[in-house]
C-alpha positions in Angstrom: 34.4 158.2 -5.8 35.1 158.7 -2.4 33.8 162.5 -1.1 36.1 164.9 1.3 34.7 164.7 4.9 33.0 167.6 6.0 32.8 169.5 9.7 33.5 167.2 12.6 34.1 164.3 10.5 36.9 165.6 8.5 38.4 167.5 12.3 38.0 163.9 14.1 40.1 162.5 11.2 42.5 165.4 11.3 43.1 164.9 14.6 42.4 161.1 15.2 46.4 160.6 16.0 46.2 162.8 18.9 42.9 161.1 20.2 44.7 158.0 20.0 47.6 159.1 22.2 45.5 161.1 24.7 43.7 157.0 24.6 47.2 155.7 25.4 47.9 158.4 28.0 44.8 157.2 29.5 45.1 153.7 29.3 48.8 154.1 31.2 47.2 156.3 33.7 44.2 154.0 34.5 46.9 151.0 34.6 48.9 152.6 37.2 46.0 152.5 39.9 46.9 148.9 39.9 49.8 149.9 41.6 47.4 149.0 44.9 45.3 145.8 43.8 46.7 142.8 44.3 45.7 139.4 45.4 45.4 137.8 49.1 47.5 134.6 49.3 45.9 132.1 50.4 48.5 129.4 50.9 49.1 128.5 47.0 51.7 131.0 47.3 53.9 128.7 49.1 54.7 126.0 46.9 56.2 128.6 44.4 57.9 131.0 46.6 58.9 129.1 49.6 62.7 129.0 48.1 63.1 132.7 48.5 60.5 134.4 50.6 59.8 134.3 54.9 56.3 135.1 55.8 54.7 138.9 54.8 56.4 142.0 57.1 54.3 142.1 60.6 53.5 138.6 60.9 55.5 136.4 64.0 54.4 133.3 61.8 53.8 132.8 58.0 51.4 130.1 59.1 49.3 132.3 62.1 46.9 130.0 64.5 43.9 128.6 62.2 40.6 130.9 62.2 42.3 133.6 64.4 41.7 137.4 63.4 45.1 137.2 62.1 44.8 133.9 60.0 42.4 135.6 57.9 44.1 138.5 57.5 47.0 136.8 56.3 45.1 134.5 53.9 42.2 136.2 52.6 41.2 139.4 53.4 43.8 141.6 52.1 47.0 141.2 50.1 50.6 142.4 51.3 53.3 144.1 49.8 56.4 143.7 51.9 58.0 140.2 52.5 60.9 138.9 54.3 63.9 137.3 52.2 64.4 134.1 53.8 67.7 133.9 55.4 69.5 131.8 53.4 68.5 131.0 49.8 67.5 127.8 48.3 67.7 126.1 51.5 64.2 124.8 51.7 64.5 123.4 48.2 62.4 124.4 45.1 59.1 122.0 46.3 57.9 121.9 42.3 59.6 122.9 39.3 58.2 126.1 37.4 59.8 128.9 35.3 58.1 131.3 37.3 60.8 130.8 39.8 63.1 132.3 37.6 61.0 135.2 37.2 60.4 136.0 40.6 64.3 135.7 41.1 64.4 138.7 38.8 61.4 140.6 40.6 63.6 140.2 43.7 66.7 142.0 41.8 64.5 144.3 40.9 63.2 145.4 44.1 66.5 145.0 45.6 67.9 147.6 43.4 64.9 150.2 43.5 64.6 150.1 47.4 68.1 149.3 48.2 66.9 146.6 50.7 68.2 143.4 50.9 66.1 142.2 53.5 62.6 142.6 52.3 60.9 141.9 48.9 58.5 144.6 47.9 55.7 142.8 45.4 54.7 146.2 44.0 58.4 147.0 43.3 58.6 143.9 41.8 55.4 143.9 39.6 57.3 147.0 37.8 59.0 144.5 35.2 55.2 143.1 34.2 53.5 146.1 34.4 56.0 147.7 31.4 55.6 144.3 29.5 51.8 144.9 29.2 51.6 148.2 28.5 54.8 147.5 25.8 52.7 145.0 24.0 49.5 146.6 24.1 51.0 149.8 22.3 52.9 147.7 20.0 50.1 145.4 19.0 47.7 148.9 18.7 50.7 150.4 16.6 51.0 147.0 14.2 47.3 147.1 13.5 47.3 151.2 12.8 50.1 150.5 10.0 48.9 147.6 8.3 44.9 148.5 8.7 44.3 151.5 9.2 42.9 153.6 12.2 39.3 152.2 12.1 41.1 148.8 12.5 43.0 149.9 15.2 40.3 151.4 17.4 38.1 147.8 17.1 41.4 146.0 18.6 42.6 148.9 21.3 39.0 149.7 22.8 38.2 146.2 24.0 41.8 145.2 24.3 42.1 148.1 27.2 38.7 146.5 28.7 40.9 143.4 28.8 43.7 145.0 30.2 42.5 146.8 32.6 40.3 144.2 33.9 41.1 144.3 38.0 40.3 140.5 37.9 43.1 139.9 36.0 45.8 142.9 36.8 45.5 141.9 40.3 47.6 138.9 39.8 50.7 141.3 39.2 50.7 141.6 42.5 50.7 138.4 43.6 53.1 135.0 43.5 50.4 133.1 41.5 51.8 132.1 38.4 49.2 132.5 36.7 50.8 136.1 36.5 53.3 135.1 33.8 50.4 133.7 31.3 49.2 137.5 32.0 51.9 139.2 31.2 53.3 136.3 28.1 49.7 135.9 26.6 49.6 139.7 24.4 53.2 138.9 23.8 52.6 135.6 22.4 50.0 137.0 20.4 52.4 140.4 18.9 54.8 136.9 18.1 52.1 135.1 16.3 51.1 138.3 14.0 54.9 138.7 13.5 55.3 134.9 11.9 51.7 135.1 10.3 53.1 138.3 8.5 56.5 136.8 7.9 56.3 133.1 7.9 60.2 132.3 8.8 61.8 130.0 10.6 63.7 133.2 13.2 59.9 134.4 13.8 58.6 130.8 14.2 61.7 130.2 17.0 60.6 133.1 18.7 57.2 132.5 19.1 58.0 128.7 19.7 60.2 130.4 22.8 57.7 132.6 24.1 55.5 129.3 24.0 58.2 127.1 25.8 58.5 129.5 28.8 55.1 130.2 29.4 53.9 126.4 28.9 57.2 125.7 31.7 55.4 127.9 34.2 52.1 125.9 35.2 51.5 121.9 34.7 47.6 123.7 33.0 49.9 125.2 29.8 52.3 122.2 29.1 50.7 121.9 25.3 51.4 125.1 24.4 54.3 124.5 22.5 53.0 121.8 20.5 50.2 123.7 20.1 51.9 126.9 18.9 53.5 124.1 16.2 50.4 122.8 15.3 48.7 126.1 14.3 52.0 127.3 12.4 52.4 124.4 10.6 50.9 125.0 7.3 52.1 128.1 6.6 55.8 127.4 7.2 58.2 128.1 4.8 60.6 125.2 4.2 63.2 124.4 6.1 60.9 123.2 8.4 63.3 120.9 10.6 64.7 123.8 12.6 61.3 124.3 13.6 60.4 121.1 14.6 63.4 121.1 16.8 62.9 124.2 18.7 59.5 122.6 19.7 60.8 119.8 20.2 63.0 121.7 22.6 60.5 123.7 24.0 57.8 121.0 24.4 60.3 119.2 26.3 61.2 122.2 28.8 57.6 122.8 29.0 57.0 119.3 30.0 59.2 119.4 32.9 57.0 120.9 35.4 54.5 117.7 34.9 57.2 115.7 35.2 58.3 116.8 38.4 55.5 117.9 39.7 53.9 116.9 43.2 50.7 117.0 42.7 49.7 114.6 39.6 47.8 112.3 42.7 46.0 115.0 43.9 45.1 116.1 40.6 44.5 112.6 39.0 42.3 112.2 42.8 40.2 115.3 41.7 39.5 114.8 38.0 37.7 111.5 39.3 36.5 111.8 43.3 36.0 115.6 42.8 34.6 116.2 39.0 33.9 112.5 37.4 32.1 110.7 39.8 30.4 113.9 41.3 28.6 114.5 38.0 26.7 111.3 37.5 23.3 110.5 38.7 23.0 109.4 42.6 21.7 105.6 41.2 24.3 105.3 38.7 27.2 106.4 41.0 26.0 103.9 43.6 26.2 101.2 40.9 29.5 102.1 39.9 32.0 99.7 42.1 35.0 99.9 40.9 37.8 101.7 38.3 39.3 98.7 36.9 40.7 96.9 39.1 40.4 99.4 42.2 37.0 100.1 44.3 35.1 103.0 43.6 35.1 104.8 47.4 31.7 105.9 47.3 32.4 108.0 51.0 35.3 109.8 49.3 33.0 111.3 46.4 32.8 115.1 46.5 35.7 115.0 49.5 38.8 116.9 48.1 42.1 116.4 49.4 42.8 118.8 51.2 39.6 118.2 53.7 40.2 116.3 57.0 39.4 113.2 55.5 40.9 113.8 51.6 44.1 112.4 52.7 42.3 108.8 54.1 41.2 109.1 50.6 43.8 109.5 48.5 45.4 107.5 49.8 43.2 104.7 49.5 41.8 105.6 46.0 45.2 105.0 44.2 44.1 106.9 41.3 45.5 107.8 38.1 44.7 109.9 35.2 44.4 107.0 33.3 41.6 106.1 35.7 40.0 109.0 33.9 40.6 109.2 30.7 39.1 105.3 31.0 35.7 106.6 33.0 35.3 109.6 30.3 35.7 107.0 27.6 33.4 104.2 29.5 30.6 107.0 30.1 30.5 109.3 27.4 28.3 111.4 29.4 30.6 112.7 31.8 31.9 115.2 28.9 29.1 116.8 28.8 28.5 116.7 31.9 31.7 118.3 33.4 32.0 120.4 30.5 28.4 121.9 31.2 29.6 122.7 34.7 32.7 124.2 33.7 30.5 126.6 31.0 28.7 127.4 34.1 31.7 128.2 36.4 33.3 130.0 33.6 30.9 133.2 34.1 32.1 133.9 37.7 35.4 135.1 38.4 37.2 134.4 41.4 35.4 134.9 44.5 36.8 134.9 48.2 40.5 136.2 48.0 40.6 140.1 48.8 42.1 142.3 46.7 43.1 145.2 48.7 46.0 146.0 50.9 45.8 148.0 54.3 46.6 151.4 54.2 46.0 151.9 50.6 43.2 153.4 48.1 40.9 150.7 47.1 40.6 151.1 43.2 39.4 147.5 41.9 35.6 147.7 42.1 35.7 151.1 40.0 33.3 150.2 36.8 36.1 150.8 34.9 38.1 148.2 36.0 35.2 145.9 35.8 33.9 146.0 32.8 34.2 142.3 31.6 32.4 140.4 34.8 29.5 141.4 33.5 29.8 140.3 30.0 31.1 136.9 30.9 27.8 136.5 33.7 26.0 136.4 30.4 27.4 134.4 28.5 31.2 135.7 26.8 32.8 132.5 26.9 30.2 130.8 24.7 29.6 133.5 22.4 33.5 133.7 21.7 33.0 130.0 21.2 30.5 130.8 18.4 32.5 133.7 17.0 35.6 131.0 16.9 33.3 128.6 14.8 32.2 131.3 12.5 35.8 133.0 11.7 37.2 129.6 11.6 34.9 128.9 8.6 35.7 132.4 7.1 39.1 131.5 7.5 38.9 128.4 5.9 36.8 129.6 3.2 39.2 132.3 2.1 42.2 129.2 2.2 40.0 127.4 -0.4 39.7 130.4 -2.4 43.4 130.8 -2.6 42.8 134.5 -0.6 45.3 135.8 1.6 46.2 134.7 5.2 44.7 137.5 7.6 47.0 137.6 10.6 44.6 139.3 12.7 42.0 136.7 12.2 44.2 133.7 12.6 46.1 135.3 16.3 42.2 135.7 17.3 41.5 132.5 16.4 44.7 130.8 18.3 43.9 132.5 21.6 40.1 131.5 21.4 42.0 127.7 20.8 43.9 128.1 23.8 41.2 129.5 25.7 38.6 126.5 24.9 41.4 124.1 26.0 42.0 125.5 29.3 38.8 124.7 29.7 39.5 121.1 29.5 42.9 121.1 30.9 40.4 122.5 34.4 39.5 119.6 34.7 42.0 117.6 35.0 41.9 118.8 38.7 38.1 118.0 38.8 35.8 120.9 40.2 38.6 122.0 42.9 39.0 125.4 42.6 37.7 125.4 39.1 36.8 129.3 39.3 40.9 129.9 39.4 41.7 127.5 37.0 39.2 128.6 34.0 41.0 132.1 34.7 43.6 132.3 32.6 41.3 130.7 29.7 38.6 133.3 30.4 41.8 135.4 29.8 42.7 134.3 26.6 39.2 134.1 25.5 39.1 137.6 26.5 42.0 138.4 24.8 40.7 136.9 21.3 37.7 139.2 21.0 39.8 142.8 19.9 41.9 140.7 17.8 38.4 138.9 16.2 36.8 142.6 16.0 39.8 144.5 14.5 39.9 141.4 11.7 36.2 141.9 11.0 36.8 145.4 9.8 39.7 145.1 8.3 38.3 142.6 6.0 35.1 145.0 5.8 37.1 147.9 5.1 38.6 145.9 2.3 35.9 144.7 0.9 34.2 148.2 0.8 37.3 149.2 -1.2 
C-alpha cells in the first residue's frame, strides 16, 4: 500500500504544476535570446532565396571582391538581419525547386506586416512564425505526456527535450535561409503527429502526419524518403481502409520527390559520393589500381578535389558520373560502407564549425553553457549510444508485440526519429565528405530529438510496471 509523502516530498508534489510552468516560463524566456543568433550565409543561401531577396542592407554588392575585409564579413563572420526585396519578384527564376520557398514567401508577409516595409526583409521578424511553432509543440508534446503518464513521465521528456531545443547549434538556423530550418521547426511536429496516430490509429491522423511528412521531405533533395518512410513505420498498425492511406503517400512521396527531380545538383552530388567520399576512403595501392567505373576512367588527379575547387569543374566534367556509378563501387567493394560510414560516425560528433553566429551590434548569447549543452555529449559519443538505445527499445518493442502487450506511443515516436536520424546519416553521403558536418545536422537533430521521447517511454513503462 502506497504511503502519504511526507515534508518536501509531499510540498514538491503539491506544487509540481507550478514548477512545471515556472519550467515553461523559463524555457520561453531562454528561447527568446535567440532572437540574436543566427547563421552567417555563406553563399548556400543563394540558390534558395535568390527569387526574392537582393544582397544584405549595407552591402553595394551581394557578391563583395573575394578575400576583402568585406567578403568575409558578408560570408562568414557574422549573420544579418535586414535584406533588400529584389525589385521585381520571380524574375531571376526559382534556380531549384523546394517547399521552403513557399515558406519564406510567408516569412516575407510576415515581416512586411510587422515593420510595415516593403522594401526590406527582416530575418528575425521573419523567424517569428518558427519560433511559435517550436515553443507550440514542445508544450503540447510536454502537456500529452503529463495526461497520459503522469508528471514523472513528463519531466524525463521536457528536461532533455529543452536541451534539444535550446541547443544554439540548431536554433541558429531560424535565422537563417538554410532549409534545413523547416526540418527544425517540422521535426517535433512530426513527432506530436506520430503520437496522435500511434494513440488513434486512423486514417484522418495517418493523412496528417503523411502531410507533415510530404512537406518536410519536399524541402531538401536529403529528406525525399520521408514519406515512404512515415508509411512504412505506420503500416502495421493501420486500421483498415488502408487505400486512402496509401494514396496520400503516394501523393506526398510524389511531391516530396520533386525537388530531386528538378534539382541541379544530382552531378555534383553523384561527383562527390564517388571523387569526394568513395574513392577517398580506399587504400593509396588499391585506389591507384582502380582504373575505371564501368566503362568510364577512374581520374585518379580529381580524387579528393570537390567541385567547387578551381579545378572541380575540369573534373566533373570529365568524370561523367552517376549515382549509379556508386551504388556499383559500394556494391563491388563492400568495404567502402564501412569505411564512409566510420568517417561519418566520426564527423557526426562535431557540429558545424566556420559560419559565425552573431550579428553586429547585438548581445552575443550562443556560447552561454546553457545553450550548449549537447556538443559535448555528442564529442563523446551521443550518436552511437542513441544507436544502441534504438537497438535495445526496438527489441523491447518487439518483444511486447509478441506478447500481445500494448503499443507504447512514446517508445515507437523515439524509435522513428532515431530511424530517421541513422538514415541521414547515409543520405550524407550521397554528397561524399563535402560539407558532411552540415549535412549530418539535421540527423544529429533528430537523433537528438529521439532521446526525451526514449527516456519519458522508459519510465512510463517503469512506472507501470511498479504499479
Amino acid at each position: 500500500m502506497r504511503q502519504p509523502a511526507h515534508g518536501l516530498q509531499a510540498i514538491i508534489q503539491k506544487n509540481e504544476h507550478w514548477l512545471h510552468r515556472l519550467f515553461l516560463v523559463a524555457f520561453f524566456g531562454l528561447s527568446c535570446l535567440h532572437i540574436y543568433t543566427g547563421y552567417a550565409d555563406n553563399g548556400d543561401f543563394w540558390r534558395s532565396t535568390s527569387f526574392l531577396i537582393d544582397k544584405p542592407v549595407g552591402f553595394l554588392s551581394n557578391w563583395p571582391e573575394s578575400e576583402t575585409a568585406e567578403w568575409k564579413r558578408r560570408f562568414f563572420f557574422e549573420w544579418h538581419d535586414r535584406w533588400v526585396f529584389a525589385s521585381e519578384w520571380f524574375q531571376s527564376g526559382f534556380f531549384s525547386l523546394s517547399f521552403y520557398k513557399l515558406y519564406l514567401l510567408m516569412q516575407a508577409g510576415v515581416s512586411m506586416l510587422l515593420s510595415g516595409d516593403s522594401t526590406q526583409y527582416s530575418v528575425i521578424l521573419g523567424s517569428l512564425p518558427s519560433r511559435v511553432l517550436v515553443f507550440a509543440s514542445f508544450v503540447a508534446l510536454a502537456a500529452w505526456i503529463r495526461a497520459r503518464h503522469g508528471a514523472l513521465a513528463g519531466w524525463g521528456f521536457a528536461l532533455p527535450a529543452a536541451a534539444v531545443l535550446l541547443d544554439s547549434g540548431w536554433m541558429a538556423f531560424l535565422n537563417s535561409f538554410y532549409e534545413e530550418q523547416i526540418a527544425v521547426v517540422l521535426l517535433p511536429v512530426l513527432a506530436l503527429l506520430m503520437l496522435r496516430f500511434l494513440e488513434r490509429r486512423t486514417v484522418r491522423s495517418a493523412c496528417l502526419l503523411l502531410a507533415c511528412a510530404a512537406l518536410m521531405g519536399a524541402t531538401k533533395t536529403a529528406y525525399f524518403y520521408l514519406p515512404l518512410l512515415v508509411f512504412l513505420f505506420i503500416f502495421p498498425w493501420l486500421h483498415k481502409p488502408r487505400g486512402w492511406v496509401f494514396a496520400a503517400m503516394c501523393a506526398g512521396q510524389f511531391l516530396a520527390f520533386a525537388p530531386v527531380a528538378l534539382g541541379k545538383y544530382a552531378g555534383i552530388n553523384a561527383y562527390h559520393s564517388v571523387y569526394f567520399g568513395a574513392l577517398k576512403v580506399l587504400p593509396p595501392q588499391e585506389r591507384a589500381a582502380m582504373q575505371s567505373l564501368g566503362r568510364k576512367p577512374v581520374l585518379q588527379e580529381c580524387i579528393g578535389i570537390s567541385a567547387f575547387e578551381p579545378s572541380g569543374p575540369a573534373c566533373l566534367q570529365d568524370a561523367h558520373v552517376r549515382h549509379g556509378d556508386f551504388v556499383s563501387l559500394l556494391v563491388r567493394n563492400p568495404s567502402i560502407v564501412y569505411s564512409m560510414l566510420g568517417v561519418a560516425l566520426q564527423e557526426g560528433r562535431h557540429a558545424i564549425d566556420g559560419l559565425g553566429k552573431g550579428m553586429r551590434n547585438a548581445p552575443q548569447f550562443a556560447q552561454l553553457g546553457i545553450f550548449n549543452l549537447l556538443p559535448p555529449l555528442f564529442m563523446r559519443g551521443f550518436n552511437v549510444f542513441v544507436l544502441g538505445l534504438l537497438a535495445a527499445l526496438a527489441c523491447v518493442a518487439i518483444v511486447r508485440a509478441c506478447l500481445g502487450k500494448s503499443l507504447e506511443p512514446l517508445l515507437m515516436a523515439g524509435i522513428f526519429l532515431a530511424l530517421f536520424g541513422w538514415s541521414q546519416y547515409a543520405m550524407a553521403l550521397g554528397d561524399g565528405f563535402f560539407e558532411i558536418r552540415k549535412h549530418l545536422v539535421i540527423g544529429n537533430y533528430a537523433l537528438a530529438l529521439a532521446f526525451p521521447f526514449m527516456a519519458a517511454a522508459c519510465v512510463a513503462m517503469a512506472k507501470r510496471r511498479k504499479c
